[in-house]
C-alpha positions, 0 to 999 in steps of 0.5 A: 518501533511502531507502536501500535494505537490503543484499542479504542482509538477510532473513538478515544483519539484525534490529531495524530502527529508523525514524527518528522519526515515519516521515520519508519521506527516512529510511531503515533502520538494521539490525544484524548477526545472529550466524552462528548465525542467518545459518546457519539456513535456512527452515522447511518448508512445511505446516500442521502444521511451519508451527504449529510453526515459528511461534515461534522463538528463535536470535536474540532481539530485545528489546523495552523491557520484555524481553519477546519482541513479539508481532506479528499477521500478516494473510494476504489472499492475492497472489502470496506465497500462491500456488503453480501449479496442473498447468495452470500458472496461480498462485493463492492457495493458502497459509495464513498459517500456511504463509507463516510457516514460511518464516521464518527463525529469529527471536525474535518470537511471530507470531499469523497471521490468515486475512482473505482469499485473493484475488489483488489485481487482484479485491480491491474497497473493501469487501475493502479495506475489510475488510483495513483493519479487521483491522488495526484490530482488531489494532492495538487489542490493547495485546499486539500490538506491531505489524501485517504485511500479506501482501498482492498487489503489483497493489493493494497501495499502495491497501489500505496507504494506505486503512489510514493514513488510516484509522487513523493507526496508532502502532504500526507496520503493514508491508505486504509480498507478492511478486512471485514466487509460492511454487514459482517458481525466483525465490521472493522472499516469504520475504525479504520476509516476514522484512524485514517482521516487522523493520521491524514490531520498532519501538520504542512511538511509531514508528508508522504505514505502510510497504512492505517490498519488494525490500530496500527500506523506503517509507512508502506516501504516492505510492507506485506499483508500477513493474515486473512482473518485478523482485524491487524492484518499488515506487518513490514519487512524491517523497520528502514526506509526506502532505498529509491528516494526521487520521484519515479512519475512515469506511468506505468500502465501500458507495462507487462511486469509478471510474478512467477512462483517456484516451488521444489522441483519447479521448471522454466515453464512459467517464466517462459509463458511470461517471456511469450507474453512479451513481460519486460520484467519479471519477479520470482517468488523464489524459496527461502532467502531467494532459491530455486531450481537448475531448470529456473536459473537456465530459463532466467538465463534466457530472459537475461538474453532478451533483455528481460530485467528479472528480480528475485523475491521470496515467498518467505514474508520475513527476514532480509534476502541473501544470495548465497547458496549455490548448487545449482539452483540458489540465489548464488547461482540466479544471481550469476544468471544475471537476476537482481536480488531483492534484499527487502521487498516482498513479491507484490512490492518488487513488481511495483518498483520494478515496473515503475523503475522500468516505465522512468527509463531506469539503466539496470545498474540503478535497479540493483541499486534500488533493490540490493542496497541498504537505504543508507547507502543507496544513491537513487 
C-alpha cells in the first residue's frame, strides 16, 4: 500500500528511496533532516532572490559519486503558479524561477525551465505533447539526475502519463502542483514542490513517473483526481502496474481523440459530433461499470464502420470495469458493437493511451490488449 508521507515532510524529511522498479504498492522511506534545516523558512518571492536562492546548502544529500545532483525543474503553469488578480480570479503568473524560491534549504542544484503558463483545463495534446518533450530533452542530459514537472491538477495524471509511455524514462520524473494558488491563506505548492524534488533524489536506475501530491507519493498508472478543495487531492484506481510496458514515442499532437460523456437517457449526438469533427478515437464516459444507451451503442456501431477505435470508460472513479450487462444498452452490448472496455483506466488516462496507441501505429488487437488485460498477463 502506499503510505502516505508524514505531515511535516516538506520540512522534516529528505532522500526519498522508492522501492526497485517503482513498485505500485511501494511507498516512501525518508530521514529525518537536522534541526537546522527544520528551522529555515522559505525563500522570498521574486526573480531576483529567486535566482539567488536556487542552490542551497544547509542539508546536503549525497549522491553515489559525492556530488550535489542536479535536477531540471519544468515550469507549465496551474495553480502552483498562480496568484489572484484585483478582480479575484487566479492565474499563471509566476515564473519558475519564483516557484523555487519558495523552497526550503536543500543541497540540490536546480536548472528551471519556462515550458509553458497555462491553466491545465486549456492544456491540449500538442501542449502535452510539448510538456512530454521537455522532459525529453532533460532527461537526455547525462548531468541532470532526475526531472520535476510543475503542472496544473486539473490534467495533470494525463500529461504525467503521456510522459511514461513516451519515454519509459530511467531516471526519475516527478509531476507536482497545487491546489491552492500561491497567495491563498492554504498555499500547499511549496510543500509540494520540496517533497517532489526529494522524490526526484533517487539512486541511478530508480526511474520512471510518480505524483508527489498532498504528502503522498503515487506512480501515475490509474491515477484520478478525486477532490477540488482538499491539499490530498489524488487517489489510484487500483494499487497494479501498467499494462503497455514498451515506449509509445510517436508524437501525438496532430491527433483528435475525444471523450463523450452519457448520461441516462443519452442519444448518439455527441459521438456523431466527434466523428464530424473527423476524431479517430474516441472514449466514453460511460455509467457504472461501462453502460449506456441503445441509441449510444448504435452511434458506436457506426464509428466501428469508420474505423473509429472506441474505449469505454466510466465516470465512476473507483472499482475495475466489466462488460456485463446487457439489455441493450450496457457494457455487454457496447462491446459487441465493437467498443474496447477499459478495465482500469479513468476517462482523461484512456484518452492518452489511446491516442498515444493510435500515433505509434498500434493494430487494434494490441489496444484491447493495453486496456482489458491484467498487467500480469498482458504482452505490450
Amino acid at each position: 500500500m502506499i503510505r502516505p508521507l508524514s505531515p511535516p515532510a516538506a520540512q522534516d524529511y529528505a532522500g526519498c528511496r522508492r522501492p526497485a522498479g517503482l513498485d505500485p504498492g511501494g511507498g516512501c522511506v525518508y530521514r529525518k533532516l537536522s534541526d537546522r534545516s527544520r528551522q529555515a523558512g522559505p525563500a522570498q518571492a521574486g526573480r531576483s532572490s529567486a535566482r539567488e536562492g536556487l542552490r542551497n546548502h544547509a542539508v546536503r544529500v549525497v549522491t553515489g559519486t559525492g556530488r550535489i545532483p542536479l535536477l531540471a525543474v519544468l515550469a507549465t503553469g496551474g495553480t502552483i503558479a498562480s496568484s489572484r488578480d484585483t478582480n479575484g480570479a487566479a492565474s499563471p503568473s509566476l515564473g519558475a524561477a519564483d516557484l523555487l524560491a519558495m523552497l526550503p534549504p536543500m543541497a540540490v542544484d536546480l536548472r528551471p525551465q519556462e515550458v509553458l503558463a497555462k491553466d491545465s483545463a486549456s492544456l491540449t495534446l500538442a501542449d502535452m505533447q510539448r510538456i512530454s518533450d521537455a522532459v525529453a530533452a532533460q532527461l537526455a542530459d547525462p548531468g541532470i539526475a532526475g526531472v520535476i514537472a510543475l503542472h496544473g491538477t486539473d490534467a495533470m495524471e494525463e500529461t504525467a502519463l503521456l510522459v511514461q509511455l513516451q519515454h519509459a524514462p530511467r531516471k526519475p520524473v516527478v509531476f507536482t502542483g497545487a491546489q491552492f494558488a500561491s497567495d491563498h491563506p492554504r498555499s500547499d505548492g511549496a510543500r509540494n514542490l520540496a517533497d517532489a524534488v526529494r522524490a526526484a533524489l533517487q539512486p541511478p536506475g530508480q526511474g520512471g513517473v510518480v505524483l508527489a501530491f498532498g504528502g503522498r507519493l503515487l506512480p501515475v498508472w490509474g491515477l484520478y483526481k478525486f477532490a477540488s478543495d482538499a491539499p490530498d487531492a489524488f487517489r489510484r484506481v487500483a494499487e497494479e502496474g501498467p499494462s503497455v510496458t514498451r515506449p509509445l514515442p510517436a508524437p501525438v499532437d496532430s491527433l483528435r481523440v475525444d471523450i463523450v460523456a452519457t448520461h441516462p437517457g443519452s442519444d448518439g449526438l455527441h459521438l456523431e459530433a466527434s466523428l464530424a469533427a473527423g476524431a479517430r478515437g474516441i472514449v466514453i464516459s460511460a455509467l457504472g461499470s461501462g453502460n449506456a444507451t441503445p441509441e449510444l451503442v448504435a452511434a458506436i456501431a457506426r464509428a466501428r464502420a469508420q474505423g473509429v477505435v472506441v474505449v469505454v470508460s466510466s465516470r465512476v472513479p473507483e472499482g475495475l470495469l466489466s462488460p456485463i450487462y446487457g439489455g441493450g444498452g450496457g457494457g455487454h452490448d457496447m462491446r459487441r458493437a465493437g467498443a474496447i472496455h477499459a478495465r482500469l483506466l479513468r476517462p482523461g488516462q484512456a484518452r492518452i493511451l489511446l491516442a498515444a496507441m493510435l500515433a505509434n501505429g498500434c493494430p487494434e488487437a494490441e489496444i484491447a490488449r493495453a486496456f482489458e488485460t491484467a498487467p500480469e498477463a498482458a504482452t505490450t
